[in-house]
Every structure is written in structure tokens, then in C-alpha cells.
C-alpha positions in Angstrom: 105.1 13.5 43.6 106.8 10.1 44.5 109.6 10.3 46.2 113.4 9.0 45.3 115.8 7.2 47.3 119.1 5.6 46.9 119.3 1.4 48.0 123.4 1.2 48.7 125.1 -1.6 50.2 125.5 0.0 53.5 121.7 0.8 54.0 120.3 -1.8 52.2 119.6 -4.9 55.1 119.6 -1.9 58.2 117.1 0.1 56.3 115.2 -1.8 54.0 115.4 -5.4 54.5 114.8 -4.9 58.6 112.8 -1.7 58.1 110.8 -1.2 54.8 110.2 -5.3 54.4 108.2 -4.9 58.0 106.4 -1.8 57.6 109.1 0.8 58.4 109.3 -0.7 62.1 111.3 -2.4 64.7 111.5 -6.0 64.0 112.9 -8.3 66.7 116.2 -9.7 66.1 116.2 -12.8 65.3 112.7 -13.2 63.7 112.3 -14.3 60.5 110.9 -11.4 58.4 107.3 -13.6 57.1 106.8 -14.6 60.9 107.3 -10.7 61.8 105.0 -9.8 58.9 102.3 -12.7 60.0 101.9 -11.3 64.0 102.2 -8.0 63.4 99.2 -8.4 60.0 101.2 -6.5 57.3 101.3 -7.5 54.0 104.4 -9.5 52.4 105.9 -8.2 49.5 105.6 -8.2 45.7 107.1 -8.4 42.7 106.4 -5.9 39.9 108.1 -5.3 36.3 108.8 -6.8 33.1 111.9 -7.9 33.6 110.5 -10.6 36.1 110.0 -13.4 33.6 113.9 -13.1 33.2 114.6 -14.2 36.7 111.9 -17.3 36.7 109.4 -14.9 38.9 105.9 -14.1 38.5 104.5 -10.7 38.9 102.6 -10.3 42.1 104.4 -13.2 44.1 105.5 -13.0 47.4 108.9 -11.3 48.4 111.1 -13.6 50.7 113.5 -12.1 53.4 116.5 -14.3 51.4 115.6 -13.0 47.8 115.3 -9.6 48.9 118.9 -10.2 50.8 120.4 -11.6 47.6 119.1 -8.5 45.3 119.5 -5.7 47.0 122.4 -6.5 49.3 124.3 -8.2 47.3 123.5 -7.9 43.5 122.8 -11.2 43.2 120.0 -13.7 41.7 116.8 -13.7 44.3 117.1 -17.5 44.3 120.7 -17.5 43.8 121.1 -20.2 46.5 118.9 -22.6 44.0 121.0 -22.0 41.6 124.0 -22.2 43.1 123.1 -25.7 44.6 122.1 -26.9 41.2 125.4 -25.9 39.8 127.8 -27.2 43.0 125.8 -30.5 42.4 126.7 -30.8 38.7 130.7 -30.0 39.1 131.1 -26.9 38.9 133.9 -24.5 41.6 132.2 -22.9 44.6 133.7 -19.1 43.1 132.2 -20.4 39.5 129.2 -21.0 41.2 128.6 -18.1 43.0 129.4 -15.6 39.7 127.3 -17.1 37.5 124.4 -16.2 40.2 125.6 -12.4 40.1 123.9 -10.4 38.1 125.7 -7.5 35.7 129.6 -6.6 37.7 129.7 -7.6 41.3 130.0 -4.8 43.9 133.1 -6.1 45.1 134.5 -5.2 41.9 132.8 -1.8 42.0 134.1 -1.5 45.8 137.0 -2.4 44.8 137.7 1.0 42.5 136.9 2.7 45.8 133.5 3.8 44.1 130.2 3.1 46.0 127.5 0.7 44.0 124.0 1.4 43.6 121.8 -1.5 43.9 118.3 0.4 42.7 116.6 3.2 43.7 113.3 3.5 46.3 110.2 5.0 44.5 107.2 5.5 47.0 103.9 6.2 45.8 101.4 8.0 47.9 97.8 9.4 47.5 97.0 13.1 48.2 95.5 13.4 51.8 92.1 13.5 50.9 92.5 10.1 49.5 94.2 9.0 53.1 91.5 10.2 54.9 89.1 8.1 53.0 90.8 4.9 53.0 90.8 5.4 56.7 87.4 6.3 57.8 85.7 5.0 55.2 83.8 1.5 54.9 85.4 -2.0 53.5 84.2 -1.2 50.1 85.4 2.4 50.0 89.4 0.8 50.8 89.2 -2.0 48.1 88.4 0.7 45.7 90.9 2.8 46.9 93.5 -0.3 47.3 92.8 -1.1 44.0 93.1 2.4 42.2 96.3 2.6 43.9 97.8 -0.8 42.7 96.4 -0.4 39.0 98.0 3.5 39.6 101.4 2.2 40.1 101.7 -0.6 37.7 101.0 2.1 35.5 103.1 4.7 36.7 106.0 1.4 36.4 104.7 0.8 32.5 105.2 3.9 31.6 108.9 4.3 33.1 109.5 0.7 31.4 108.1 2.0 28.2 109.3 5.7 28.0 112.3 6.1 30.7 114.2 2.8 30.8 117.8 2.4 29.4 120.8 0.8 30.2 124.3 2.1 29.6 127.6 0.5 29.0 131.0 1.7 28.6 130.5 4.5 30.7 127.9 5.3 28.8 128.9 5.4 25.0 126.8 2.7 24.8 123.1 2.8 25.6 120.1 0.3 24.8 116.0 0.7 25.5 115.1 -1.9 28.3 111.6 -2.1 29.0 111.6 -4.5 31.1 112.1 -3.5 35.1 112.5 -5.6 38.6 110.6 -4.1 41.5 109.9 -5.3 44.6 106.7 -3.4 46.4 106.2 -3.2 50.2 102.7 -1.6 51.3 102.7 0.5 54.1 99.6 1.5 56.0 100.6 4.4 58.6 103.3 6.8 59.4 105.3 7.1 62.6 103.4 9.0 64.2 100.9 5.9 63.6 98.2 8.5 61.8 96.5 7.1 58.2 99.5 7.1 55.0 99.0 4.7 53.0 101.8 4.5 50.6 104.4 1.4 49.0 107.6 1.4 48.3 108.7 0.5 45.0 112.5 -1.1 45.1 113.7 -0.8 41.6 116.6 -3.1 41.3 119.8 -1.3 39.3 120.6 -4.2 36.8 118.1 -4.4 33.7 118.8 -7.6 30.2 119.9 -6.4 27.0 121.6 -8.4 23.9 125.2 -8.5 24.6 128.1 -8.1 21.2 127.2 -11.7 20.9 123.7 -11.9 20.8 123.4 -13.2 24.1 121.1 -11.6 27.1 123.6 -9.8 29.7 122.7 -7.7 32.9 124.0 -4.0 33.2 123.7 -1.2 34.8 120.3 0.8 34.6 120.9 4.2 33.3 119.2 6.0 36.8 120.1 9.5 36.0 116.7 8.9 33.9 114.2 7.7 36.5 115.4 10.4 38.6 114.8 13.1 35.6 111.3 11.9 35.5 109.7 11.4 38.7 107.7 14.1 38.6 106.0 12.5 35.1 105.7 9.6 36.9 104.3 10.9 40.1 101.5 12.9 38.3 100.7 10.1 36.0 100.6 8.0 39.3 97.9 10.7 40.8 95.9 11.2 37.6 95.2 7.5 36.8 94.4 6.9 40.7 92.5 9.8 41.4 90.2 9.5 38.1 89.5 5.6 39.1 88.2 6.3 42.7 86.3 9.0 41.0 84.8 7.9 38.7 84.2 4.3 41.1 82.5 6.1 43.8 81.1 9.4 42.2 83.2 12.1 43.3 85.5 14.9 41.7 88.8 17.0 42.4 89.0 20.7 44.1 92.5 22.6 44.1 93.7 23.0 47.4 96.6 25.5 48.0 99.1 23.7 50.4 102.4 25.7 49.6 101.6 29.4 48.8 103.5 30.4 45.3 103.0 26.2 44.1 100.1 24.8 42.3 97.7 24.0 44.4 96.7 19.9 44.9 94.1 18.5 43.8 92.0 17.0 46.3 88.7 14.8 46.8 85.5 18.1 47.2 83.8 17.5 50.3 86.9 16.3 52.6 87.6 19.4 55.4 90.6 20.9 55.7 90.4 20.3 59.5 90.0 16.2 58.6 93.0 16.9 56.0 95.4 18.4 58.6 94.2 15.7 61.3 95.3 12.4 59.1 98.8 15.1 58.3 99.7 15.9 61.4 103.4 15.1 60.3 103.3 16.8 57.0 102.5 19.9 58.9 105.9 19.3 60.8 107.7 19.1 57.6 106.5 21.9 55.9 107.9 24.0 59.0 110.7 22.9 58.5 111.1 23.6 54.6 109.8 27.0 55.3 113.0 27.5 57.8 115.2 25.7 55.4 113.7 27.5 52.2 114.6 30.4 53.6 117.9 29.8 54.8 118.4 28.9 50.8 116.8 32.3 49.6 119.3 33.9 52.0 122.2 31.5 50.9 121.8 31.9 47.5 119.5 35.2 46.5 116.5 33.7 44.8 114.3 30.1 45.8 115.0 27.0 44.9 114.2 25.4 41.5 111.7 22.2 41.3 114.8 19.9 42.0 116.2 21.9 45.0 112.8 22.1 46.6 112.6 18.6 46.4 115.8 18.5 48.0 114.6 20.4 51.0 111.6 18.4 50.9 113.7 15.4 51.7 115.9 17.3 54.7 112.7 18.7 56.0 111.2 15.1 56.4 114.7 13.7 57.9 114.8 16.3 60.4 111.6 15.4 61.5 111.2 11.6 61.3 110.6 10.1 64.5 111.9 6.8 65.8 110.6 4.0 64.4 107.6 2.2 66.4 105.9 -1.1 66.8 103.7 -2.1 63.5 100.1 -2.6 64.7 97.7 -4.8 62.7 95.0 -2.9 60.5 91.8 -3.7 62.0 93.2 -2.0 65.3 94.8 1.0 63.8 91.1 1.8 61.8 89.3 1.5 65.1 91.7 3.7 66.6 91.8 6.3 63.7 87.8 6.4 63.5 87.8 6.8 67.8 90.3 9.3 67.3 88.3 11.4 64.5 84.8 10.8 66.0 85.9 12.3 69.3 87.6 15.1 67.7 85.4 15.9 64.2 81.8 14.6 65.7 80.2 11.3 64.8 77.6 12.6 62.3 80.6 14.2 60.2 82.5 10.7 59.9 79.5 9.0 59.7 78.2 11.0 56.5 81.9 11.6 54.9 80.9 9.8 52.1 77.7 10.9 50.9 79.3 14.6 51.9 82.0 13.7 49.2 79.1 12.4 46.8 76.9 14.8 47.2 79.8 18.1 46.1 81.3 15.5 43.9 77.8 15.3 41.9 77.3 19.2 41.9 81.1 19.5 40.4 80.8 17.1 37.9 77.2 18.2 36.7 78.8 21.6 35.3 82.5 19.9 34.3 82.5 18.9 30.1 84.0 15.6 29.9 85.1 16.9 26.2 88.7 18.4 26.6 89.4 21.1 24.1 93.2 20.0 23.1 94.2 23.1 21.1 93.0 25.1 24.5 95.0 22.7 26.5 98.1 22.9 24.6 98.3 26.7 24.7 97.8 26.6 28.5 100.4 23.6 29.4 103.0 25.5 27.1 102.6 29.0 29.0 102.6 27.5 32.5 106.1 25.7 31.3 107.1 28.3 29.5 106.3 30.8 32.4 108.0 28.8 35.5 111.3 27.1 33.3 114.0 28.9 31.4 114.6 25.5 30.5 112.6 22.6 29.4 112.3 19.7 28.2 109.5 16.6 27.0 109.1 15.4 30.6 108.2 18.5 31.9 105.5 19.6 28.7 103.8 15.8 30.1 103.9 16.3 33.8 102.0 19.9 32.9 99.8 18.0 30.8 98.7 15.7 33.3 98.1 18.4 36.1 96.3 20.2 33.4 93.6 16.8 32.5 93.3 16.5 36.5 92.5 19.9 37.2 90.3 20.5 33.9 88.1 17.1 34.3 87.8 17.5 38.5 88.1 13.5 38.1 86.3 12.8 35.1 87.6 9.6 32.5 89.5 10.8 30.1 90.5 9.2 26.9 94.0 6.6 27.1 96.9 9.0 25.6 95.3 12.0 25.8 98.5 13.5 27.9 101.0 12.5 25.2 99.0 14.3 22.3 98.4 17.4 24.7 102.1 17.4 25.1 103.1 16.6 21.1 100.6 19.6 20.5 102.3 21.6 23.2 105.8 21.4 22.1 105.1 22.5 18.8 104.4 26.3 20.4 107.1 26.3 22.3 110.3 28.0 20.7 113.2 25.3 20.0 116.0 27.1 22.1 114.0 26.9 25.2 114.0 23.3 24.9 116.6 21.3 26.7 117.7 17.9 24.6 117.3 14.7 26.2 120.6 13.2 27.7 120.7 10.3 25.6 122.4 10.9 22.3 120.8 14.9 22.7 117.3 13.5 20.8 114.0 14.0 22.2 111.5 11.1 22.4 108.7 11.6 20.2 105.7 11.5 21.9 101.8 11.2 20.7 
């Protein structure tokens, strides 16, 4: 599962402009953030989303330091300082100027009310650890396939919030509109701080989205992000099946479960990866998962039963703060896979890096020779309804989906599957689940109909 975090004024150049921009480390003061990006060899960012074309940007362009100030620090056009020119040059007030470059209300006005803005919201995409410990002792070709799954992964994971999750509200929120068109700018990150193999980008969704104002003109408002948050787990296992089945079905492998929380489904990782390779690329992850079992249960103890899906995910996130380290020096690719494949030769063996990948082909091959590609969706549907219906009280369409897509990843091991297959599984689903179980969407209490 992705996960979620708020972009606010006061964190927004500390964190992310200085931190997230230049791979999560120290960047000297005073250097410009493409110079820092150029001698340490990390990647500059890009934008993503439909609502791009709005702004005069084109998806996949480069991310400047200035247009990622203006946007997410201070709600403002990413080349408001164009625009602003153009308009001082033709007449027009400097305070004239620099509102029509603001986009939606101005977090003055916002701080003003004593009321803290939100400027977007921080989805990060990662693969399971299998996946990580592929891309990093693998060859050239095994990455770009990997690279590539993961980019095709998100942009689809970002569609489907466009298309499905996306609305803006007005009015506090009497009035509401579909806008399927997002701004995201995506920062590709390579390690962890620890510098071990996680490969991950962070998605900065911008909290402003268009929509037709009373007079028929395009305005910017709010993004309604209560929804985005409501379906992160949809997204995140949309963003693991669509990756997962591409490097499978690229390189010829298939999925095993792998327990990693005892009591939780289990994840689905890449057959022929060792646990002990696993646990060497999550040295970190080990740390946190300490730490959630101390904080889990300190809840139990707090509150007489465990947490819920949302309140493990809140421990999830105070686990991983109480065990972030300081933030290091970025180091270049090429020298961080030498280092990694050193590191795991001298612990693992060099014959067992060596033949990773045809280990992973070969149990891959023996798994997919006895897995039907055929799904059986009346079979499905009965089994994503009583998994939902067995760990929820209360549910709702997102949750039938995100079963639904654990179900077509654990079911085909990897195998293609046909496009919308997880939104008829779910349409089939709900129809066998009883009506008061269901919890009504929050906008307008409707439920979006899906298949």
C-alpha cells in the first residue's frame, strides 16, 4: 500500500523542496536544486496528471526548483513569475499581478482564519521487496523492465484516482463537481537511509484541481482529499497488480504469498527470491515492524481489541518516524549497485546472485505451468465478498475493489489478465453482499457504479 502524507506550508521547502526534490538528502545550502541533482546523478522531476495541459505543462517534463517553490509553497502558478512579468509589462498593479498567478484562495487568506492550508498530499509508490531485490542485483535489462512496469504502474494507479476518486468541493462542501484531471509532480528515489535498495517515487498531488465556475468560466478549488485518502488502499493494490503482472509476464516469473505480519494477508512476492535476500535489501523494514509490534500493543492494551485497517496504518506511519534515521549524502546509481551486489555476494555467495534470475525463471515457469489463466468470476465474487464481509462490519465499493485485486494477483501468481476484470469482480461482488453492511459513499451518500 502507498503511503499518504500531508504537503503544508510549514513543511513544504524544509521537507520537500530541499529533501524529497534531491533524493530525501542533505543538499548544500546554497546550491541550486538541478546542479545538486546533476553531481550527485539523481533524476530531476516530473510532471504527471490531466490537469497539466491547464497550466501550459507537458506530462513527463522536467520539475524546476522555482515551479515546485511556487506550487507547493505558495499555491501559486509553476511559472507564475512568466506570468507575472507578462502582466507587470502590459499595465497591470504589482498585487493584481500576483493574484491572477494564484491558483483557487490564497493561503494567506486561509492563514488568515487561523486555519492551516493544505497544498496536496504525498503519494509514494513502492514495489514489494522481491521486486527491490531484483532491480538491484539484477542486470541493465532486468531494471528498465522493472523501471518501466513501475512508471506504466503509477500512471495508472493516477488514471484511475483521476477517473474514479477525484472531486472538488465548494461551499464547504454543498457543492461538489467530478475533476478528472490531476497535477503531480513525481521524484524517483533509488535507496533508503540506511542506503540499502527502495526504489520508490513520490507522487506530490497538488490540492487545487479546474472546474466550470456559476459563469461558465474554468476556476481552481479545493480538491476534495478526504477521498484520495479513503482510497489508497484501491490505489496501492491496483499500483502492485498492474506492476507486478508486467515484470511477470516481461521476464517469465510468477507471485508466491509470503506471510510478513502474522493475522494480515500475506504479500505477494516474486517465487524464487529467499527470504534471507528479502530481509537483507529490508533491513529497515524489519526496524519498523518492531516497532509497530510495541506500539500495536500498547493500542490492544489502550483500547481492548487491535487496530482497524486505518489505525494500523497509523502505527505504520509512527513506527517508521521513530525509526528514520538522519538523512545522508545521495550517491550516484552506478556506485550504489556495485556496492549493493559486493555487499550481497559477500554475504549470499556469488553463484546465488549470479543465477537469481534464472532461479526466479525457473519456479516462475513451474508456477505458471499449473496456474489457469481463465478466472472463474462467479468463484471470485463469492470469495472477495466473504473475505470483506469476514474482516469489516462495514464496507463500502473501495474496499469490494481493493479485495478484488488481491484476489486476481494471488489467483493468477502474475499471469495477464483481462483490462476491467477487477471492476466486474467487484459489481458481481456487491450484489451478495447484504445492503445494510454497506457504508454509502461520502458524496451525496450514492455509490459509484462500477463494471
Amino acid at each position: 500500500m502507498p503511503s499518504v502524507a500531508k504537503i503544508q506550508r510549514r513543511n513544504a521547502r524544509r521537507y520537500y523542496i530541499r529533501g524529497v526534490a534531491f533524493g530525501d538528502g542533505r543538499r548544500p545550502v546554497g546550491q541550486s536544486l538541478k546542479d545538486a541533482q546533476e553531481l550527485a546523478g539523481l533524476p530531476p522531476g516530473r510532471w504527471l496528471g490531466r490537469g497539466l495541459c491547464a497550466l501550459g505543462l507537458t506530462e513527463g517534463g522536467q520539475v524546476s526548483e522555482r515551479q515546485l517553490e511556487l506550487l507547493f509553497g505558495e499555491g501559486r502558478h509553476p511559472d507564475a513569475d512568466r506570468i507575472e512579468r507578462g502582466l507587470l509589462d502590459d499595465g497591470v498593479d504589482a498585487a493584481t499581478a500576483r493574484r491572477l498567478t494564484v491558483l483557487g484562495q490564497p493561503i494567506e487568506e486561509i492563514e488568515a482564519r487561523k486555519q492551516t492550508p493544505l497544498l496536496g498530499m504525498d503519494f509514494t509508490f513502492r514495489p514489494q521487496a522481491s521486486l527491490v531485490v531484483l532491480w538491484a542485483l539484477g542486470d541493465a535489462t532486468v531494471r528498465r523492465v522493472i523501471q518501466r512496469a513501475h512508471e506504466r504502474a503509477v500512471a495508472t494507479a493516477l488514471r484511475w484516482l483521476e477517473d474514479e476518486v477525484a472531486e472538488t468541493r465548494w461551499a464547504s462542501g454543498r457543492g461538489r463537481a467530478k475533476t478528472p484531471a490531476l497535477v503531480v509532480a513525481a521524484f524517483w528515489h533509488i535507496d533508503n537511509r540506511d542506503g540499502l535498495p527502495l526504489p520508490h517515487e513520490h507522487c506530490l498531488i497538488f490540492n487545487r484541481v479546474r472546474r466550470l465556475g456559476a459563469n461558465g468560466e474554468p476556476v481552481w478549488g479545493a480538491l476534495d482529499t478526504y477521498r484520495p485518502y479513503q482510497n489508497v488502499v484501491a490505489a496501492g493494490t491496483l499500483y502492485t497488480l498492474a506492476m507486478t503482472t508486467e515484470v511477470c509476464e516481461t521476464l517469465g516469473l510468477a507471485t508466491v504469498p509470503r506471510e510478513v505480519t502474522p493475522g494480515l494477508r500475506p504479500v505477494m512476492e516474486i517465487a524464487g527470491v529467499p527470504e534471507d535476500l528479502i530481509n537483507w535489501s529490508a533491513s529497515r523494514r524489519q526496524r519498523i515492524e518492531d516497532a509497530l509490534e510495541v506500539l500495536t500493543d500498547q493500542y490492544v492494551k489502550d483500547h481492548g481489541h487491535l487496530p482497524g485497517e486505518r489505525g494500523r496504518h497509523q502505527l505504520g506511519w509512527w513506527a517508521a518516524q521513530e525509526t528514520r534515521p538522519a538523512k545522508k549524502k545521495p550517491k550516484p546509481l552506478a556506485q550504489l549497485l556495485a556496492w549493493w551486489r559486493a555487499s550481497a555476494i559477500l554475504r549470499f555467495g556469488q553463484q546465488l546472485i549470479d543465477g537469481l534470475l534464472d532461479r526466479c525463471r525457473s519456479a516462475g515457469a513451474a508456477i505458471r505451468a499449473r496456474v489457469d489463466p481463465t478466472v472463474d468470476v462467479a468463484l471470485a465474487a463469492v470469495d472477495v465478498a466473504a473475505v470483506v464481509f469476514t474482516v469489516r462490519e462495514k464496507f463500502a465499493w473501495r474496499h469490494i475493489l481493493a479485495e478484488a485485486r488481491r484476489h486476481l494477483l494471488e489467483t493468477l501468481r502474475g499471469r495477464e489478465f483481462t483490462r476491467g476484470l477487477d471492476d466486474y469482480i467487484t459489481h458481481r461482488a456487491l450484489l451478495r453482499t447484504p445492503a445494510a453492511t454497506r457504508s454509502p459513499s461520502p458524496a451525496g451518500k450514492r455509490r459509484r457504479r462500477t463494471g
